[in-house]
OpenMM code with the backbone's topology and positions (N, CA, C; nanometers):
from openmm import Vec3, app, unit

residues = "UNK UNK UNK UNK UNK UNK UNK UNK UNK UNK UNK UNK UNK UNK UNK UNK UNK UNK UNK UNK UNK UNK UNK UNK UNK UNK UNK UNK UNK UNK UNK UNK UNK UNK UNK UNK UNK UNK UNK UNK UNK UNK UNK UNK UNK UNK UNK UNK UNK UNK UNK UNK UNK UNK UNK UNK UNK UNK UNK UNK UNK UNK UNK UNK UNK UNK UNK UNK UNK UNK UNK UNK UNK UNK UNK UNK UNK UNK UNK UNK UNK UNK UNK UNK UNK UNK UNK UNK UNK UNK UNK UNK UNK UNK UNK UNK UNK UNK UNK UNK UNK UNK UNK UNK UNK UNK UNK UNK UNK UNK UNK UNK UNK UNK UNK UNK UNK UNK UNK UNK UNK UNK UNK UNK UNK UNK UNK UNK UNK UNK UNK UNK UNK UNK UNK UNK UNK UNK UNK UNK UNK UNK UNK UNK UNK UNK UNK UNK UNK UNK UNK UNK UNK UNK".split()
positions = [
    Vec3(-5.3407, 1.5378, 1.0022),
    Vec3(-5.2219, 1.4924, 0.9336),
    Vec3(-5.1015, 1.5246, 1.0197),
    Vec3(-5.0564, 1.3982, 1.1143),
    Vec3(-4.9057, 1.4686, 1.1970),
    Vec3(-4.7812, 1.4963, 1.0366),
    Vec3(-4.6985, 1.4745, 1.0888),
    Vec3(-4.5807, 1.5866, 1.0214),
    Vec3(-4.4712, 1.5866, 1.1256),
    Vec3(-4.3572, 1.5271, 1.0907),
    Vec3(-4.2166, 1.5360, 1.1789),
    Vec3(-4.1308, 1.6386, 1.0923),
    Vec3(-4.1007, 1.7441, 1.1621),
    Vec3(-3.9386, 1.8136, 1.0770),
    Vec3(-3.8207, 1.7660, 1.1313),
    Vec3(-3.7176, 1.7048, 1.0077),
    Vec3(-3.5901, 1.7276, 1.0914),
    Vec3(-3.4520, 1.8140, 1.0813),
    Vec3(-3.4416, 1.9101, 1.1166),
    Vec3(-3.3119, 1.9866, 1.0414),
    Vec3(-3.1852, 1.9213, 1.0899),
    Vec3(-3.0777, 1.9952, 1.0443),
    Vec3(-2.9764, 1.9740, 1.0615),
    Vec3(-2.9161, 1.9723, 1.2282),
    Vec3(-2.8397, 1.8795, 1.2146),
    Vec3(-2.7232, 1.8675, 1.3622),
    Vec3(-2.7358, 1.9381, 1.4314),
    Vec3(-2.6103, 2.0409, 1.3535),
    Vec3(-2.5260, 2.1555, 1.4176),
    Vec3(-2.6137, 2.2806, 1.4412),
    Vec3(-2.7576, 2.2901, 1.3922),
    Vec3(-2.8160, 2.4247, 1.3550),
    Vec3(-2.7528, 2.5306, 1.2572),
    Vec3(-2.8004, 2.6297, 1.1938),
    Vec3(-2.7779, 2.6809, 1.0588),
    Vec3(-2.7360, 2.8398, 1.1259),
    Vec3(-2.7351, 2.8750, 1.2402),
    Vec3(-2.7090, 3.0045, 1.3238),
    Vec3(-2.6042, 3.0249, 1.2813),
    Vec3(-2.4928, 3.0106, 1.2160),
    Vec3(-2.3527, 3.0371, 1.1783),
    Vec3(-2.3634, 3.0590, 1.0235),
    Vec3(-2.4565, 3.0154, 0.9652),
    Vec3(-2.5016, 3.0628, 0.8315),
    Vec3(-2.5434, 3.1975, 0.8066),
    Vec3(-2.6066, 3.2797, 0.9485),
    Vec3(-2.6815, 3.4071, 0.9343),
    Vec3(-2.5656, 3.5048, 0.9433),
    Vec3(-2.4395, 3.4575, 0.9773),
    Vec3(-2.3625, 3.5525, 1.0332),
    Vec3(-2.2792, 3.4992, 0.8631),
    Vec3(-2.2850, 3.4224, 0.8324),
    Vec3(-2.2270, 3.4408, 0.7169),
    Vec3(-2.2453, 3.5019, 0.6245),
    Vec3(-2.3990, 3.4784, 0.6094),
    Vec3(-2.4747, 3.5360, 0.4609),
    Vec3(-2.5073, 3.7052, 0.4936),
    Vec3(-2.4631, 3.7370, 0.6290),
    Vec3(-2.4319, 3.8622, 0.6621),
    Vec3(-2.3346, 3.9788, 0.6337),
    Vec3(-2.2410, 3.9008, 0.6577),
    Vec3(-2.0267, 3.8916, 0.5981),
    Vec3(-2.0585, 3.9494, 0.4672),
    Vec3(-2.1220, 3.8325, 0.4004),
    Vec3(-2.0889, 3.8273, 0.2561),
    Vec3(-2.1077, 3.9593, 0.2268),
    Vec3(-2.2659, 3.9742, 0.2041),
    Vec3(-2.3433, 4.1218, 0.1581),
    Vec3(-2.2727, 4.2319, 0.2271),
    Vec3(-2.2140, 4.2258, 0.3212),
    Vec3(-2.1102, 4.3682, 0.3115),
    Vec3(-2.0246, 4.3465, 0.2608),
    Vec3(-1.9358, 4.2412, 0.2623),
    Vec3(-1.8324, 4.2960, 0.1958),
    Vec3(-1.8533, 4.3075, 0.0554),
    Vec3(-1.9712, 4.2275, -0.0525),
    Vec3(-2.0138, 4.2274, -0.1762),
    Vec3(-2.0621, 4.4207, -0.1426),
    Vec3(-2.1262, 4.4867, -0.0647),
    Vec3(-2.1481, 4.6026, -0.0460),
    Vec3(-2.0379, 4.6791, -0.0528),
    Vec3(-1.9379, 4.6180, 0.0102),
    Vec3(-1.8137, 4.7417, 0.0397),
    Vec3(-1.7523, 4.7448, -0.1027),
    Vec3(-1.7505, 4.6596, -0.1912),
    Vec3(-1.6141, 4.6064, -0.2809),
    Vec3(-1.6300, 4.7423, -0.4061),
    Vec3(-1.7535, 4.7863, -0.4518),
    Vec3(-1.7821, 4.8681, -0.5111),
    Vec3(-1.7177, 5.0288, -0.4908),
    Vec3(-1.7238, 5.0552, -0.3351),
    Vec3(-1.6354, 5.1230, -0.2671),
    Vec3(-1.4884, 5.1524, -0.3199),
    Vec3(-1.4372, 5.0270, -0.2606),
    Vec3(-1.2942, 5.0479, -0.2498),
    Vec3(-1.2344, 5.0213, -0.3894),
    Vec3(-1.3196, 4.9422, -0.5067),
    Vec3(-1.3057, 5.0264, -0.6250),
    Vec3(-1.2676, 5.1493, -0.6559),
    Vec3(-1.3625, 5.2184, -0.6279),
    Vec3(-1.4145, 5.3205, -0.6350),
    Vec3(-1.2885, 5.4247, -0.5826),
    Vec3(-1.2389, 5.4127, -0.4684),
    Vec3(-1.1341, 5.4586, -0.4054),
    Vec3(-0.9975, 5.4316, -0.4815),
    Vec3(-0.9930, 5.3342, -0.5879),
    Vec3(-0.8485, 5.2845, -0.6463),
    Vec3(-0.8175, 5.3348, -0.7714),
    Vec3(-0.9852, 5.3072, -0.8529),
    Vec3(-0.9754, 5.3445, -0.9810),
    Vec3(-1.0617, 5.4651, -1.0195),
    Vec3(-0.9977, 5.5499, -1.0861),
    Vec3(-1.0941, 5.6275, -1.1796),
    Vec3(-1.1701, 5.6275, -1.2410),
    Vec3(-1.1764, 5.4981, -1.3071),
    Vec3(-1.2598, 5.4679, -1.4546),
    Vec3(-1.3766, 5.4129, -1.3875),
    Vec3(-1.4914, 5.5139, -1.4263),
    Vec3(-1.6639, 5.5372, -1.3501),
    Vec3(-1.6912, 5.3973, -1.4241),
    Vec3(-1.6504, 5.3412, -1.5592),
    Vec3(-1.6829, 5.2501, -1.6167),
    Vec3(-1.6945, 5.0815, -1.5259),
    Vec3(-1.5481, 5.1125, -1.4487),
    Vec3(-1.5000, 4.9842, -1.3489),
    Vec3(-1.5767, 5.0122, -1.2667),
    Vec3(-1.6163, 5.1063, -1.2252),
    Vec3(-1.6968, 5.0919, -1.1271),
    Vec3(-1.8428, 5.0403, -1.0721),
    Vec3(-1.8872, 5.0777, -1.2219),
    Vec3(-2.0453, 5.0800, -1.2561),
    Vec3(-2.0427, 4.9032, -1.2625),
    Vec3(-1.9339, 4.8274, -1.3638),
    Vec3(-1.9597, 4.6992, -1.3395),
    Vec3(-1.9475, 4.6243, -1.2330),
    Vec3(-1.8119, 4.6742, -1.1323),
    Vec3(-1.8222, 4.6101, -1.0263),
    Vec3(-1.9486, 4.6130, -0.9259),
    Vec3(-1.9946, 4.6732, -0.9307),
    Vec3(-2.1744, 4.7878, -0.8891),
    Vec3(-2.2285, 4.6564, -0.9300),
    Vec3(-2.2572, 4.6637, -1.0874),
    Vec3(-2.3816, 4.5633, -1.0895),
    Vec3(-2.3082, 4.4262, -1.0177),
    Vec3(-2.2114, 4.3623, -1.0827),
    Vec3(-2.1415, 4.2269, -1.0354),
    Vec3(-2.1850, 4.2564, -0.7959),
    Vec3(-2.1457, 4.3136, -0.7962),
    Vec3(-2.1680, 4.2855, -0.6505),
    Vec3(-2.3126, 4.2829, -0.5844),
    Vec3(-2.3864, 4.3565, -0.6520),
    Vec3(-2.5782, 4.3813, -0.6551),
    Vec3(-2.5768, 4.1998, -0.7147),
    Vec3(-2.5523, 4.1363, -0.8189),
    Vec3(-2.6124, 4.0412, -0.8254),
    Vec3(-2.5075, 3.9193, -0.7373),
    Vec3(-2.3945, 3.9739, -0.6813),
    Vec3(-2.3670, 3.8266, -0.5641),
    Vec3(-2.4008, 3.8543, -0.4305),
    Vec3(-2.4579, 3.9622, -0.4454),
    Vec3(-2.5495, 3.9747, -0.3416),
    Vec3(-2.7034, 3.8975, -0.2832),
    Vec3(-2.7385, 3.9395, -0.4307),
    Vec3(-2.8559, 3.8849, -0.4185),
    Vec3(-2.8801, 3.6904, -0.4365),
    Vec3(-2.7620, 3.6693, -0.5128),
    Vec3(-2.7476, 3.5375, -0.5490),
    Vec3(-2.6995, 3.4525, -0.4021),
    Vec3(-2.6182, 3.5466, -0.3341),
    Vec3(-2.5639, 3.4822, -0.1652),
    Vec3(-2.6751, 3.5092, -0.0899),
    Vec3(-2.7545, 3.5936, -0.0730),
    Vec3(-2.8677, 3.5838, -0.0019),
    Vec3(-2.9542, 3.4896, -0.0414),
    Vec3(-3.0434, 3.4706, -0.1427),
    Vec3(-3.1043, 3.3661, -0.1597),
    Vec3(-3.0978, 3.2073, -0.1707),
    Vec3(-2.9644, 3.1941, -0.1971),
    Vec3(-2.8660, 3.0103, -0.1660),
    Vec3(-2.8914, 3.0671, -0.0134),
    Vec3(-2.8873, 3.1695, 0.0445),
    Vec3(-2.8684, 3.1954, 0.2382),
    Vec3(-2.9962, 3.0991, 0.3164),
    Vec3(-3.0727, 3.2343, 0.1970),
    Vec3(-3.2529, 3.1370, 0.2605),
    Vec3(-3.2537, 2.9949, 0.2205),
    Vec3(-3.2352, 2.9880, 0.1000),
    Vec3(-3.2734, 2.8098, 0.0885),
    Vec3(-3.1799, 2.7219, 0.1841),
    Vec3(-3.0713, 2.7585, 0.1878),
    Vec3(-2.9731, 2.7030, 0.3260),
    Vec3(-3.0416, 2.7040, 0.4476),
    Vec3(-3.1402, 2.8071, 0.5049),
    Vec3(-3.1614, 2.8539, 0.6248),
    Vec3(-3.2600, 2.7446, 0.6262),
    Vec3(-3.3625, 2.6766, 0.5230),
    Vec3(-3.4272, 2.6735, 0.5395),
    Vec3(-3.4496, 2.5248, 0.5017),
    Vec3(-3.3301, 2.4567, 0.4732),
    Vec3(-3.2827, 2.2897, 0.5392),
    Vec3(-3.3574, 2.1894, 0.5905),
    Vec3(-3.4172, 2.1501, 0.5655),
    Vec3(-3.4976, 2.0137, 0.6347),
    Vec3(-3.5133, 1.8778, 0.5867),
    Vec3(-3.5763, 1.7871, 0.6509),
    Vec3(-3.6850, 1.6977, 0.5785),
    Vec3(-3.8030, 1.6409, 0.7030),
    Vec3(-3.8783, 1.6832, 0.5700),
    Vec3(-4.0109, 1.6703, 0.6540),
    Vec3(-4.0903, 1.5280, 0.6256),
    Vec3(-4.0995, 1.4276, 0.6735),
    Vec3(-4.1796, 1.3477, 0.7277),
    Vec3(-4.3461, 1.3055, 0.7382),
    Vec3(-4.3890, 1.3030, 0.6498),
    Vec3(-4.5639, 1.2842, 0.6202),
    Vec3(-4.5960, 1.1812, 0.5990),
    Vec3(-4.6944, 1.1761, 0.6256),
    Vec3(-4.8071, 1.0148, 0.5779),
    Vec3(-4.7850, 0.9056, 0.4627),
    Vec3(-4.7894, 1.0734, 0.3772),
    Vec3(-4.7622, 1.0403, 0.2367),
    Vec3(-4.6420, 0.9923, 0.1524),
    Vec3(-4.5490, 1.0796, 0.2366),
    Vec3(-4.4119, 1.1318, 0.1346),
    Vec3(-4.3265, 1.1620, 0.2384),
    Vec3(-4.2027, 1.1382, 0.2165),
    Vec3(-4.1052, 1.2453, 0.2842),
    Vec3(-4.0453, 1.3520, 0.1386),
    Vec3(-4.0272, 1.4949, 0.2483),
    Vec3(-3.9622, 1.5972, 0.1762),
    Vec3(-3.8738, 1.6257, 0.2020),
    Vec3(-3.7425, 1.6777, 0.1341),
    Vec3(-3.6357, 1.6603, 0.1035),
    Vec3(-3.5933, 1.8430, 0.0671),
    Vec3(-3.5758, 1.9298, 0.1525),
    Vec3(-3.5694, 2.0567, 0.1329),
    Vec3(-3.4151, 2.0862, 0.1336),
    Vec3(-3.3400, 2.0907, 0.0228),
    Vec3(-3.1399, 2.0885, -0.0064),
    Vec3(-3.0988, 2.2150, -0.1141),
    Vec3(-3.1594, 2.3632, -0.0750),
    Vec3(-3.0933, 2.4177, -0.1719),
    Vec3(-3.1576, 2.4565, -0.2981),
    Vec3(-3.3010, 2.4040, -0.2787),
    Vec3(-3.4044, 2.4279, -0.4284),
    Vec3(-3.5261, 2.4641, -0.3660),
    Vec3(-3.6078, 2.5605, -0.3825),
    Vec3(-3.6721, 2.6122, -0.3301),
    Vec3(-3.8128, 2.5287, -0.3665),
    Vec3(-3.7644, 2.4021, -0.4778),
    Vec3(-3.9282, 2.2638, -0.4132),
    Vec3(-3.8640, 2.1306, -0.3846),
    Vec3(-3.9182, 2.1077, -0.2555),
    Vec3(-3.8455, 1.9784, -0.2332),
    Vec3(-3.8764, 1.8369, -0.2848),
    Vec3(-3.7421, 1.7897, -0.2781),
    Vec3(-3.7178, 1.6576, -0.3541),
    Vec3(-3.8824, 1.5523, -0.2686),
    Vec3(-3.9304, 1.4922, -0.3260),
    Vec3(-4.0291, 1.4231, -0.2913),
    Vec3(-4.0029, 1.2407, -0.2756),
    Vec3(-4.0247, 1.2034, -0.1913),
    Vec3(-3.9902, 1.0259, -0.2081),
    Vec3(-4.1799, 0.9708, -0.0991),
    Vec3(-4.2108, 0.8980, -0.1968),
    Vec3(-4.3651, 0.8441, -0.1412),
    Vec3(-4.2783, 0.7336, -0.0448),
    Vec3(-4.3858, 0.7454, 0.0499),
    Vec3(-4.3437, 0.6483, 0.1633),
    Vec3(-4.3637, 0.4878, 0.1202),
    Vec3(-4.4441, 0.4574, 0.0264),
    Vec3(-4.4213, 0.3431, -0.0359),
    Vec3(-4.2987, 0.2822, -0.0745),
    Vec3(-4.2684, 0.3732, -0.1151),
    Vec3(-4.0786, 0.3392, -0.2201),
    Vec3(-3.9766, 0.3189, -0.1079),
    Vec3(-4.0159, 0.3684, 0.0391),
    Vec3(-3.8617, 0.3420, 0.1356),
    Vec3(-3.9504, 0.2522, 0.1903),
    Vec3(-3.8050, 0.1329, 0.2065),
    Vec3(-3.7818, 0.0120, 0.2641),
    Vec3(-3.7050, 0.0122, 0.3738),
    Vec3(-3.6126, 0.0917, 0.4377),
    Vec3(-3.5492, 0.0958, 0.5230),
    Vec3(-3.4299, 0.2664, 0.5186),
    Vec3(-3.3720, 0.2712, 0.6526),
    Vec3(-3.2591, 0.3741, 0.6914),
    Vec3(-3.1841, 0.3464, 0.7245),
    Vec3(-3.0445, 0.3747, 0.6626),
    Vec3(-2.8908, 0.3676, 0.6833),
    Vec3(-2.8233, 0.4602, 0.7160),
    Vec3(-2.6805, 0.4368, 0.7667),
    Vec3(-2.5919, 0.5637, 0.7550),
    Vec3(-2.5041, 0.5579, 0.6125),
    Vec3(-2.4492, 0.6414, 0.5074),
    Vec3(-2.3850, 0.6193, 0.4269),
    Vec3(-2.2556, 0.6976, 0.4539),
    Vec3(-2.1588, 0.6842, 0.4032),
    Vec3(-2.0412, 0.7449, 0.3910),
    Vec3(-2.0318, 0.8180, 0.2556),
    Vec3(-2.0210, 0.9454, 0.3055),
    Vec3(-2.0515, 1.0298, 0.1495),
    Vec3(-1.9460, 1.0257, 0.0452),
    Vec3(-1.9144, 1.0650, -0.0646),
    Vec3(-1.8094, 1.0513, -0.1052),
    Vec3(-1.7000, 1.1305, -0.0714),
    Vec3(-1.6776, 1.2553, -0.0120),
    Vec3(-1.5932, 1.3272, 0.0384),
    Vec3(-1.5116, 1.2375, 0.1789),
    Vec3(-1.6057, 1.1218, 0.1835),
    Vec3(-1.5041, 1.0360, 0.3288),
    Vec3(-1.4990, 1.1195, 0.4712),
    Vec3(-1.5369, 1.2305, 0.4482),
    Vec3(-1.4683, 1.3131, 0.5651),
    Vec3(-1.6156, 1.3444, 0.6161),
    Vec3(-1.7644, 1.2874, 0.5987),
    Vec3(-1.8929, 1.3186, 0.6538),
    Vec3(-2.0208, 1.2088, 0.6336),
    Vec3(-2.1190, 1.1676, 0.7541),
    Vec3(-2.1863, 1.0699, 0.6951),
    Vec3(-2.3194, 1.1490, 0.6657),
    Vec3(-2.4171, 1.0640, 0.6435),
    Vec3(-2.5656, 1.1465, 0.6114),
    Vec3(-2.6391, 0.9809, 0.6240),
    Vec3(-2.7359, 1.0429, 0.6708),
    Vec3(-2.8682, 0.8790, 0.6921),
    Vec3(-2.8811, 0.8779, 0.5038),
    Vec3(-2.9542, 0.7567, 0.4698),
    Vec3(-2.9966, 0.7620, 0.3151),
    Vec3(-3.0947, 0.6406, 0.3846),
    Vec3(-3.1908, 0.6645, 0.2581),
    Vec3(-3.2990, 0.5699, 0.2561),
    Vec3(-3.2890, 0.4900, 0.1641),
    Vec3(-3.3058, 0.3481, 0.2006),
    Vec3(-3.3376, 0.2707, 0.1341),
    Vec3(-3.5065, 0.2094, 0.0077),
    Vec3(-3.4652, 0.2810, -0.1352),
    Vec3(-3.5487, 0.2586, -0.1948),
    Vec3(-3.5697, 0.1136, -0.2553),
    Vec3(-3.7162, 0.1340, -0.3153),
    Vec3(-3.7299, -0.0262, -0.3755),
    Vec3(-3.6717, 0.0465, -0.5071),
    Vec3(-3.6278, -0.0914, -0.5869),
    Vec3(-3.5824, -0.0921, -0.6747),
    Vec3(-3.3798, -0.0802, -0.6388),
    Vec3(-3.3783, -0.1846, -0.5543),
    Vec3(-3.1850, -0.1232, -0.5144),
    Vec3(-3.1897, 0.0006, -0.5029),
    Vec3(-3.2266, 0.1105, -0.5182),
    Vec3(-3.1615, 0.2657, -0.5029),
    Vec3(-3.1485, 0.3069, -0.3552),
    Vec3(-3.0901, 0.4187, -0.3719),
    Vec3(-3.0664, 0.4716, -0.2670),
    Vec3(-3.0557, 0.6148, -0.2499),
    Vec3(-3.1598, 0.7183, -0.1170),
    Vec3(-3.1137, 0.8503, -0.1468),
    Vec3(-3.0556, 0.8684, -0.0196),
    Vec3(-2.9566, 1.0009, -0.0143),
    Vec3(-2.8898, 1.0585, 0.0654),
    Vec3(-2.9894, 1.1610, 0.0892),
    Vec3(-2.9528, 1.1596, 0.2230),
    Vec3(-3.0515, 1.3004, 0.3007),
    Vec3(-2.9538, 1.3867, 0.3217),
    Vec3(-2.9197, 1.4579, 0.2655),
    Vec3(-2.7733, 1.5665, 0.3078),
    Vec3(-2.8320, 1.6716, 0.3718),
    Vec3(-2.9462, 1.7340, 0.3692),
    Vec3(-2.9212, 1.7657, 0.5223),
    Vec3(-2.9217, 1.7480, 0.6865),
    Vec3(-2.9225, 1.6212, 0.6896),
    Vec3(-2.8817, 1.5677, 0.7940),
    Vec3(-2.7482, 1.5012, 0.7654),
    Vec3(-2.6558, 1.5244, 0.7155),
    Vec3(-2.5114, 1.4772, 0.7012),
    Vec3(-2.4477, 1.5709, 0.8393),
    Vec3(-2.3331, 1.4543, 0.8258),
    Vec3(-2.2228, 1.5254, 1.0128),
    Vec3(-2.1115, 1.4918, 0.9803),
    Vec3(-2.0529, 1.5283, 1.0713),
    Vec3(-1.9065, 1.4762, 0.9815),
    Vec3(-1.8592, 1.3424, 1.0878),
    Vec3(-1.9401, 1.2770, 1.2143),
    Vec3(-1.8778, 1.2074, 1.2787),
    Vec3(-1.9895, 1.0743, 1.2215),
    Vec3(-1.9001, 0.9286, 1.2746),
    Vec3(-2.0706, 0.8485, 1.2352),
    Vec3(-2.1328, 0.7993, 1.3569),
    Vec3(-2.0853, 0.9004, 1.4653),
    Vec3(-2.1358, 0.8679, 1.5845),
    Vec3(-2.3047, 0.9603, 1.5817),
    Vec3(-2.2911, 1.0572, 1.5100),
    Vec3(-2.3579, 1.2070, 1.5396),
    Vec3(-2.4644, 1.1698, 1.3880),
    Vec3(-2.4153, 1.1055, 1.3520),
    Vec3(-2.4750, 1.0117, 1.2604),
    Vec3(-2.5920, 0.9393, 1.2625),
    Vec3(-2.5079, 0.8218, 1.3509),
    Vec3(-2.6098, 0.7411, 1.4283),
    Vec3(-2.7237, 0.8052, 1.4621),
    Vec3(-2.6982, 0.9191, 1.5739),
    Vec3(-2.8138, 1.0103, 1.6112),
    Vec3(-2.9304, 1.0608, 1.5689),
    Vec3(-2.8638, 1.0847, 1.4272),
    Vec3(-2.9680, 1.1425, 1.3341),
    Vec3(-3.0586, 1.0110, 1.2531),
    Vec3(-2.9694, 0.9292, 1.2429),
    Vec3(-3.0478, 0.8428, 1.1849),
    Vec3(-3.1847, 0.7108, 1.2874),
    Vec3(-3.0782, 0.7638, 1.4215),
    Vec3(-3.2393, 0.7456, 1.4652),
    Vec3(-3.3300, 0.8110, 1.5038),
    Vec3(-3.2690, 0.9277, 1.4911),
    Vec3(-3.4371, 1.0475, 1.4946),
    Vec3(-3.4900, 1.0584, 1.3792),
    Vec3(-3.4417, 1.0207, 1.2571),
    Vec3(-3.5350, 0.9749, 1.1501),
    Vec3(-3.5600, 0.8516, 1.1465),
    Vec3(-3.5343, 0.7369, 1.2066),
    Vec3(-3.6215, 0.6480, 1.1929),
    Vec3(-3.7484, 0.6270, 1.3347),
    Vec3(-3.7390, 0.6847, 1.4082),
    Vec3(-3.8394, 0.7189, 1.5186),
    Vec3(-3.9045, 0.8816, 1.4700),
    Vec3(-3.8951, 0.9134, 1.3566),
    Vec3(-4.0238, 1.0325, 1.2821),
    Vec3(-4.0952, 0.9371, 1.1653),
    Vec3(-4.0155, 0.8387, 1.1164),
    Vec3(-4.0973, 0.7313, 1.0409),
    Vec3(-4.1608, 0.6219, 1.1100),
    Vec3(-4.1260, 0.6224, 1.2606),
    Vec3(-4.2212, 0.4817, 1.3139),
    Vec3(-4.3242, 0.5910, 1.3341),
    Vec3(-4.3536, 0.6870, 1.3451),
    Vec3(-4.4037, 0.8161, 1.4553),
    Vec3(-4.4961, 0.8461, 1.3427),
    Vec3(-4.4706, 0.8506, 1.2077),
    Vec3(-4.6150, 0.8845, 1.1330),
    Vec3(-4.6307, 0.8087, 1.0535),
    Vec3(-4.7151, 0.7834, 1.0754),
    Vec3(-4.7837, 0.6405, 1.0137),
    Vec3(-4.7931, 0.6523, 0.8549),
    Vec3(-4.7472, 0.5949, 0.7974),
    Vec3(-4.7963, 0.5989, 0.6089),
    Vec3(-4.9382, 0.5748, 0.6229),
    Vec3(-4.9740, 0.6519, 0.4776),
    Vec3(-5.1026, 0.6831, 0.4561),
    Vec3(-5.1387, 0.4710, 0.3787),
    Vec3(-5.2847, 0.4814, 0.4199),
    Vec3(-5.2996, 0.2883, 0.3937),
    Vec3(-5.4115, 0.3167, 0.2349),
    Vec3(-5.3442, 0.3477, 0.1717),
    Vec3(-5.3787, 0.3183, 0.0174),
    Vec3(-5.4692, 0.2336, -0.0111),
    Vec3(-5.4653, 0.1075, 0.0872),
    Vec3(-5.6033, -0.0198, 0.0378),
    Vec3(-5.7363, 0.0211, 0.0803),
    Vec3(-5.7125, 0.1158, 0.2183),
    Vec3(-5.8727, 0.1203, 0.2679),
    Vec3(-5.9658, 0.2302, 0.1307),
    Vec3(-5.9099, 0.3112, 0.0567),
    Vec3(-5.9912, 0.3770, -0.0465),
    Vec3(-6.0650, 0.3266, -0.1098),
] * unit.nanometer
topology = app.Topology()
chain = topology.addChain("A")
for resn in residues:
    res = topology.addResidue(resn, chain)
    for name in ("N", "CA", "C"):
        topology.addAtom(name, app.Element.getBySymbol(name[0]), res)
């Protein structure tokens, strides 16, 4: 069974140093509480509140880190932020575009489904539609590249 991954553009290396940032300073904030106010009470909540945006920024970190779409026989997967990815059978796409997202200011390839629809691949969105282009033909040369699975020979 081949299998194409494609992540993002820019690479996600500026994400590690973020989701790094965060958890200290969500680490420190309990601190300098701590240093301002007296009341053990303020403290204890800011304690838990920073333990859970901690843990809540680390784990959006991993599912961020961990960005793709993967390319199969069967299906393409769609990995954005949810730890199971969005699924589309290779039957249902008819073709690949660039779209203009609604923010105007970034494009992303989208596939063309049957039935008029249409999905956005956001993680391959860029903000140029040159860098665009790019991506959208390295996903459409990972879809000439693995063959859909042939349903009639069964």
């Amino acid at each position: 069974m081949k299998q194409v991954i494609l992540r993002p553009a820019g690479g996600l290396g500026y994400l590690k140093a973020i989701i790094v940032f965060a958890d200290l300073a969500f680490l420190g904030l309990p601190f300098l509480v701590a240093s301002t106010h007296q009341s053990a009470i303020i403290v204890a909540v800011i304690a838990v509140v920073s333990v859970v945006c901690i843990a809540a920024g680390t784990f959006l970190g991993w599912l961020a880190l961990d960005m793709r779409i993967e390319v199969e026989p069967d299906a393409v997967r769609i990995y954005y932020f949810w730890p199971v990815p969005g699924v589309i059978a290779r039957e249902a796409i008819l073709d690949a575009r660039i779209t203009r997202m609604n923010t105007g200011r970034s494009y992303a390839p989208s596939l063309a489904l049957v039935g008029n629809r249409y999905r956005l691949l956001l993680p391959l969105s860029v903000r140029s539609e040159y860098q665009a282009q790019e991506q959208l033909e390295k996903l459409k040369q990972a879809l000439r590249d693995v063959a859909p699975v042939d349903l009639s020979a069964r």
